[in-house]
N, C-alpha and C positions, 0 to 999 in steps of 0.2 A: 715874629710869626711869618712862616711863609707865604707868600702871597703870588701869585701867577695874574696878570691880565692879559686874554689873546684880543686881539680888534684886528682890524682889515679886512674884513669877511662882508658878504654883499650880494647882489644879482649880478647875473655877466651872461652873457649867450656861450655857449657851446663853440670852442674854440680860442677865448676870451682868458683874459691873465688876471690874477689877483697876486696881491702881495700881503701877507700876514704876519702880523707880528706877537710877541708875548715878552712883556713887560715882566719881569723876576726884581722878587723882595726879600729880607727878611732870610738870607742866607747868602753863604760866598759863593756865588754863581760862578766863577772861574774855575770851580773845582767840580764842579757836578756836571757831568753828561745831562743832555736835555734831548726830549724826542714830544713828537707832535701827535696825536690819533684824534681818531673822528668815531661819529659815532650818527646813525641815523636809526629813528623810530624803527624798533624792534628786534633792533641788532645790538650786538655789543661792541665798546668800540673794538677799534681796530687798527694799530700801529703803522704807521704811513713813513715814518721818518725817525731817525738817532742821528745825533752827531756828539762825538767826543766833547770831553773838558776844553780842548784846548783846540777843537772844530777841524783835527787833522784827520777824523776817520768820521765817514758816515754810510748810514743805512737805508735801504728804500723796501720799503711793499714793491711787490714785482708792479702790480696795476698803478703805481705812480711812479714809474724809473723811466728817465729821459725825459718827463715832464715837470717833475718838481724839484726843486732844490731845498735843501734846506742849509742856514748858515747862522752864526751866531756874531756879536760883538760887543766882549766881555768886559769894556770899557760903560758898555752902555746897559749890560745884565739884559738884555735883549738876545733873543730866538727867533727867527725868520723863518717863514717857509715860501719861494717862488713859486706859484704856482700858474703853469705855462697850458696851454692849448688843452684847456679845463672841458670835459666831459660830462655828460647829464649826471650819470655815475658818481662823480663827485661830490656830489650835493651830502651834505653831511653839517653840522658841528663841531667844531675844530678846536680840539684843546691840546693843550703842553702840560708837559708835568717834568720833574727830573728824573733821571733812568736812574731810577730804584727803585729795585721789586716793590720793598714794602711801605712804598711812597705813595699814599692816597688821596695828595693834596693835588687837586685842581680847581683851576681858574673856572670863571663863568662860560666860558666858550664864545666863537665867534660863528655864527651861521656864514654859509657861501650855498648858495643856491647857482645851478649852470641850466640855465632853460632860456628856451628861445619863444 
């Protein structure tokens, strides 16, 4: 069964870095494209990040390009996302899923709050 866990998620002031991860189970993660979205009260989420099978091509939302990175290693079925000089804005829910349309399987999510 597939399984997703994100964790590294937390309080940090405005400015402030987190690092996030997502735990992959229960399929060959070397093959599947993986991307990140968030999602806060009232919204739907919202696609932040993609990076390829093989972590040679990746995607950003414009509102996080040049702040976040996202990276993978496939050794460890592990998903990252850097996230660097973090904004109120930010404050969201952060989950992973693999980049397939009709893929509806997600993880418990990790909360990141950016408030001072």
């Amino acid at each position: 069964q597939v399984q997703l866990v994100e964790s590294g998620g937390g309080l940090v002031q405005p400015g402030g870095s987190l690092r996030l991860s997502c735990a992959a189970s229960g399929f060959t993660f070397s093959v599947y494209g993986m991307s990140w979205y968030r999602q806060t009260p009232g919204k739907e989420r919202e696609l932040v990040a993609g990076i390829s099978s093989a972590g040679r091509i990746t995607n950003y939302a414009d509102s996080v390009k040049g702040r976040f990175t996202i990276s993978r290693d496939n050794a460890k079925n592990t998903v990252y996302l850097q996230m660097n000089s973090l904004k109120p804005e930010d404050t969201a829910v952060y989950y992973c899923k693999r980049r397939v349309v009709a893929d509806l399987t997600w993880g418990q999510g990790t909360q990141v709050t950016v408030s001072s």
